[in-house]
N, C-alpha and C positions, 0 to 999 in steps of 0.2 A: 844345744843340739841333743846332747844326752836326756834331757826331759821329754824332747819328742818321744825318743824310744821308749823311756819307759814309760809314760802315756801312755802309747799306742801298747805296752804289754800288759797293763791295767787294762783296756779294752777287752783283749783277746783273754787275759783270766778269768775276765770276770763276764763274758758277753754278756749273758744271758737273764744280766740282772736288772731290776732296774736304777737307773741312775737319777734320774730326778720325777719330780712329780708334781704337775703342775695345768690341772683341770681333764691333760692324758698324763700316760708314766710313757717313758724313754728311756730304752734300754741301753749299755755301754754300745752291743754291737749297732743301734740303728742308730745312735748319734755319729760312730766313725762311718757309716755307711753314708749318710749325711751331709758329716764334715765334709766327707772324702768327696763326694759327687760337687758339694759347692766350692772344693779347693781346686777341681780340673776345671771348674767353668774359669774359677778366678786368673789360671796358671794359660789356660787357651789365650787367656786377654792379655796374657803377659804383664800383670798386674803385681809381683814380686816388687816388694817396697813399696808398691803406692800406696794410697790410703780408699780406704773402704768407707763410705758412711752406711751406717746401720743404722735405720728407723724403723725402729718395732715397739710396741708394748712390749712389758715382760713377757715371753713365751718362751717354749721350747725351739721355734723357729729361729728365736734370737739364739739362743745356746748352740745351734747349729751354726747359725752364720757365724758367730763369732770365732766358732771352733775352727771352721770352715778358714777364716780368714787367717788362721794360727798357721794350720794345715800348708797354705800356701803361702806362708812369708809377706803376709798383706796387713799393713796397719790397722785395724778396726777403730773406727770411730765409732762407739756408741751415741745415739740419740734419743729422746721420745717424740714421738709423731706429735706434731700441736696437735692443741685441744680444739673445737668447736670454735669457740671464744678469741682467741688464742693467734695473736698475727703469725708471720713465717720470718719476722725479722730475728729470733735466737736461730733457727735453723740458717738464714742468708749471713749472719754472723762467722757461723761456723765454718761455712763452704767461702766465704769472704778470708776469712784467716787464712786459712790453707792456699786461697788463691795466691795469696800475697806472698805464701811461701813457697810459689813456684811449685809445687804440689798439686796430685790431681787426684778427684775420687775415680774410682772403677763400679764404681755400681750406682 
């Protein structure tokens, strides 16, 4: 619990910096602005404890959802989007595990 805060005061020190960079730059304050917007969608669903799949490429959008999913108590499951090529059985794997664990995604 204590790491949220000071997280969230690394934010507010440092707003206006930018935090990563990564084809755009992202600032401390627009990643909590971010987080924060995708941790009320997640908290509406009542989604606390469940598990989240995240299918992204590397991007900044992924470092929001993820932060996002921190934000509101929501397990992140990182993933990468198949390829072209590429079946959907490593992905139906994953959502198959989880099924089994009685476990459900919210996104």
């Amino acid at each position: 619990m204590w790491g949220f805060f000071l997280f969230k005061l690394t934010f507010y020190g440092y707003s206006d910096r930018v935090l990563f960079q990564y084809l755009f730059s992202l600032t401390y304050r627009e990643l909590d602005l971010l987080s924060g917007a995708i941790a009320s969608y997640l908290q509406s669903m009542d989604a606390r404890g469940k598990r989240a799949l995240l299918i992204y490429q590397p991007s900044l959008e992924f470092i929001a959802a993820f932060f996002g999913c921190l934000y509101a108590g929501v397990i992140a499951v990182p993933a990468y989007p198949p390829r072209q090529n590429q079946s959907l059985s490593r992905l139906q794997a994953i959502v198959a595990d989880n099924h089994q664990r009685r476990t459900q995604f919210c996104l």
